[in-house]
N, C-alpha and C positions, 0 to 999 in steps of 0.2 A: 280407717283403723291405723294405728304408730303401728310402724312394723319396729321392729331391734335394729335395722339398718340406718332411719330418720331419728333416733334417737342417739344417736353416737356421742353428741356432744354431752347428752348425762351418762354414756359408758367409759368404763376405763378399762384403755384396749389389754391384753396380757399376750404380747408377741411371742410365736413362737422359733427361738433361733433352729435352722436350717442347714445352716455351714455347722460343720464339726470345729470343734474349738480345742485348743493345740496351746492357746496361753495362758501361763495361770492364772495372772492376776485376769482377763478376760473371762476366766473358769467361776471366778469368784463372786467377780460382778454378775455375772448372767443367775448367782440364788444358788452355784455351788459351794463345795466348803473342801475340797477333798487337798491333799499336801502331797499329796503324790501325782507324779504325771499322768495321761490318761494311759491306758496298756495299748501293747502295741494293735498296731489293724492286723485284722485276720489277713492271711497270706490269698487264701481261696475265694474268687469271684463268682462261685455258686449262686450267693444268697442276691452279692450286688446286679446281675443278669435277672434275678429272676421277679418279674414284675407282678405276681401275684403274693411277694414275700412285701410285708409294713409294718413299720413302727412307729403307734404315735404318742405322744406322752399329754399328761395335763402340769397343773402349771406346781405341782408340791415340789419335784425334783426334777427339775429342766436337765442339768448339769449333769446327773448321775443318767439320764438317756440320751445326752450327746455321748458321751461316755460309751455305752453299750452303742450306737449305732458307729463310731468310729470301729471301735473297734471289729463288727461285720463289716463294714467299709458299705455301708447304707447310708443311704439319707433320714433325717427323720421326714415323716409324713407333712403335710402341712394344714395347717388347724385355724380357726378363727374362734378363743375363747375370750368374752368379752363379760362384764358385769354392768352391772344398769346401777343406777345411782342408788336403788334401795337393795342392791345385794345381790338381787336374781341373776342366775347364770344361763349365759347365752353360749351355746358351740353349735359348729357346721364345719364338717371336713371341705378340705377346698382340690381336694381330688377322689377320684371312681377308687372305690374299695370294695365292686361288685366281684363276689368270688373271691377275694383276696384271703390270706392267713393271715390275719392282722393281729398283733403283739401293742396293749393298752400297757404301757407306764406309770404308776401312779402311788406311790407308798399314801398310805392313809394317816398322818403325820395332823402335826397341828398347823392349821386348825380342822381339827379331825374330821369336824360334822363337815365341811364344806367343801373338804376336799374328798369324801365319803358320795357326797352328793356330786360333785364333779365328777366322778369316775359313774357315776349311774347314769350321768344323764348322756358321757361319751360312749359307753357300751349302747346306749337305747340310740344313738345319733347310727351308728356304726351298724346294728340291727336292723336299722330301718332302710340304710345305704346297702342292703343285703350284703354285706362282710360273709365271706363264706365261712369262718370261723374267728370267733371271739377270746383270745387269750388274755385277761388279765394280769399282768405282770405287778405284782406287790411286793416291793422290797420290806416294807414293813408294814404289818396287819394291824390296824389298830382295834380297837375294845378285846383284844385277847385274852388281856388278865382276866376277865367276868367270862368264865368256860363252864362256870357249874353254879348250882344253887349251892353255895357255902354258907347262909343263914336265909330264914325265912323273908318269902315275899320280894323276891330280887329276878330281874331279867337273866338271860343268858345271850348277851348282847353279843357274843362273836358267832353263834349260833345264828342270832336275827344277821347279821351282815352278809353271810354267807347266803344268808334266804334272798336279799334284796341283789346280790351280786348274780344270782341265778334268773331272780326275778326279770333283771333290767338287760340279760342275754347274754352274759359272760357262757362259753361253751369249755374253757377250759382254765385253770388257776395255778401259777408260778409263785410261789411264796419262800420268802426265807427266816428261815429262825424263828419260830413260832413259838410262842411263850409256851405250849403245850401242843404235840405231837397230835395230839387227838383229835383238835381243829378241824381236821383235813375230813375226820369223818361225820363233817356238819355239814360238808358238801355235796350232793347228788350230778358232780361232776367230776371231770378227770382232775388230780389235784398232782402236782412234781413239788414237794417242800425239797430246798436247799438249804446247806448250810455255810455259815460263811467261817464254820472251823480248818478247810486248808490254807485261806488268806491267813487269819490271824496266827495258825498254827508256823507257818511260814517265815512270819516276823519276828517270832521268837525263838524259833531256831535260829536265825541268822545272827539273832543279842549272843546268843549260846552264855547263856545267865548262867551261873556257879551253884550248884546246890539246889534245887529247883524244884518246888513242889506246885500244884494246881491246887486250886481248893473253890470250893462250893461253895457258896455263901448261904448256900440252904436245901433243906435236904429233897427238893424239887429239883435242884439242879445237876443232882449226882452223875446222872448218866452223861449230859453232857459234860459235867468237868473229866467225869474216869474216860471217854471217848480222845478226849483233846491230850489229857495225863498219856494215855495208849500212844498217842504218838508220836508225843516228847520224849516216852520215855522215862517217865519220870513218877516219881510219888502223886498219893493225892487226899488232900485231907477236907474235912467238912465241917463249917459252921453249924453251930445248932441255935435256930434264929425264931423267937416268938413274936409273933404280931399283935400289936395290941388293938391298933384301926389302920385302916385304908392310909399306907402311905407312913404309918410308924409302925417301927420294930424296934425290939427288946434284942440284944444279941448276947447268948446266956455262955457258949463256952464253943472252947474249938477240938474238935475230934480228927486225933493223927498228931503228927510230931510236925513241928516248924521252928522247931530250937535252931539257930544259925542257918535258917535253911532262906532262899531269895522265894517268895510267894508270888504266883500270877491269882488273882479272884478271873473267875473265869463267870460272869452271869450273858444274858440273851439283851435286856432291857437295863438303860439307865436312867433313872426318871426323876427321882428328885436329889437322890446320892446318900438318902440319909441310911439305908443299909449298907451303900458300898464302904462309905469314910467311918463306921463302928463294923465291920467287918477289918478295916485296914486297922483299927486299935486296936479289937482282940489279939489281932494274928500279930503286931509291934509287943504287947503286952506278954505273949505266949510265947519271944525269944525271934521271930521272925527278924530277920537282918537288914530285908527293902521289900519293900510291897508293891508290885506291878497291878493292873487290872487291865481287862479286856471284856469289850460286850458287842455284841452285834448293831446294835441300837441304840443310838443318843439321843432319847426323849428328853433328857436333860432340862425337866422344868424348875420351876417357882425356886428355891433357891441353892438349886444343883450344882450349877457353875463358880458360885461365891466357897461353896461348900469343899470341891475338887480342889480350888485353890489355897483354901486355908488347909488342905489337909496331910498327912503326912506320907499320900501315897507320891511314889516316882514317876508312875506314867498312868497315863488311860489312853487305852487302843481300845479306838470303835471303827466302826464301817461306813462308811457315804451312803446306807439306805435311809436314810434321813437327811437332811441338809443341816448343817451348823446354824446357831446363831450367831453375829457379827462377835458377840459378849465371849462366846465359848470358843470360837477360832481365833482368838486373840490370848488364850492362855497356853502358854508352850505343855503344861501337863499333860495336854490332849491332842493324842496324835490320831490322824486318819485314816483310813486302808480304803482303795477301793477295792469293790463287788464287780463294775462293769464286767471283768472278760469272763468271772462264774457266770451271771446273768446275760451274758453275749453266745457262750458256748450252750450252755441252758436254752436258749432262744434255737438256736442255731439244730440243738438235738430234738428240741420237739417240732420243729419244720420239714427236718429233713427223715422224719421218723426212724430216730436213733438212740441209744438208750442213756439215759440221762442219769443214770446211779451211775455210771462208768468215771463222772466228775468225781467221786468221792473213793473209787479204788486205790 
């Protein structure tokens, strides 16, 4: 019988770096995208001493869990994920993770299904290596938009992902910024949602912008823009946005004042940019002075990037739970924040059984 070892010359190997990485342009190469340095290391040798604490990542965002392990001052785990010539995926941990508290890596990012399937078959590697507990770490959930029956005869695919994430031996789930809050109770396990509103809130304090309102781009996103508005300080007004199909929107008028006022669009997900860049017209049309945006997530597909560029916004602040593509780190528009030290301190509170809402006080 080929075993997956005699077969190597039709696999192509996907290495896992191991040294913590300190340089950028090295940051970038290894499939990061992030424009800020990594945060600093944790001061405290708790986690780095304790040999039943692990963290191993699969191959969506290498860069954003070198990230998170510098900053514990860990190693990452060390892994063999390899593909066979027709696609099929091959993993085997290449150390003992009997009893350990092992912390899984893996935003569900494009390409979705395969990196969906990656993350099932290292929770089922890890389950089987008796891992004393299973934490899935997901900086970005993908099928989250499909959360309900919104017209006849349609899945509720964040629902099914949850079931297969359970299925395949996930014991506990780290998530950030959830297109919908209510996700969490698709799971019949522990779930800690993060948000990645004190990084980005952070960055904009520090512009300390003139006049400054937040606004919604849609009346789904109210709570988090008034949340973010709460901490700036500041106004907050609301797009009123109709959809007409999956992926277009009508954007019919802006609710609140933005007469000479500097606008942040505050959404979770940015995916193909056609609500953000007519969100940034109404709000230029309705007197708005510069238009900023920020979102947690750079889905940034099909022709997002072309669209940021032609358009008349200032900036876009997203997070490294996604990695860039070489297209969109190449446009100065789009700036990056990392998540590692939330998602290191996060890590670090549910290890050390400590309370993990204390991040967001």
């Amino acid at each position: 019988m080929t075993t997956p070892e005699s077969m190597s010359t039709a696999a192509t190997a996907t290495p896992v770096i191991t040294e913590p990485i300190t340089d950028r342009a090295t940051l970038i190469a290894a499939g990061g995208t992030a424009k800020q340095p990594a945060p600093e290391k944790k001061r405290s040798s708790r986690l780095a001493d304790d040999r039943r604490f692990k963290i191993f990542c699969g191959s969506a965002n290498k860069a954003l869990c070198e990230e998170v392990c510098q900053f514990l001052g860990v190693p990452m785990g060390q892994t063999k994920l390899i593909s066979f010539s027709d696609g099929e995926i091959h993993f085997q941990l290449l150390e003992n993770v009997r009893g350990a508290d092992v912390f899984l890596v893996q935003p569900t990012c494009a390409p979705v299904e395969r990196h969906i399937l990656e993350l099932l078959i290292m929770i089922d590697a890890l389950k089987r290596a008796s891992a004393g507990r299973i934490t899935v770490v997901i900086p970005y959930y993908g099928y989250a938009r499909q959360d309900r029956k919104d017209r006849p005869r349609v899945a509720i695919t964040s629902k099914l992902v949850a079931d297969l994430l359970q299925t395949a031996g996930a014991n506990r789930a780290l998530l950030v910024d959830l297109h919908a809050a209510q996700i969490q109770g698709f799971f019949n396990i522990p779930v800690d949602h993060l948000f990645a509103s004190p990084v980005l809130v952070g960055y904009f304090r520090d512009l300390n912008l003139p006049n400054l309102t937040v606004v919604s781009p849609d009346a789904g996103g109210v709570e988090r823009a008034r949340f973010f508005a709460t901490k700036l300080g500041v106004p907050l007004a609301i797009v009123d946005k109709r959809r007409t199909d999956i992926n277009v929107t009508e954007v019919m008028n802006v609710i609140g004042d933005v007469n000479g006022r500097t606008c942040i669009i505050l959404d979770d997900i940015v995916d193909t940019a056609g609500t953000l860049t007519k969100t940034v017209d109404a709000l230029l049309e309705n007197g708005a002075t510069d238009v900023y945006a920020c979102a947690s997530h750079a889905v940034l597909s099909g022709p997002a990037v072309e669209r940021i560029k032609n358009s008349n916004l200032k900036e876009l602040v997203v997070t490294n739970t996604i990695p860039l593509s070489e297209e969109a780190a190449a446009v100065d528009k789009i700036k990056v924040l990392s998540v590692a030290g939330l998602l290191g301190r996060a890590i670090e509170s549910i290890h050390m059984e400590t309370s993990v809402s204390t991040l967001f006080s």
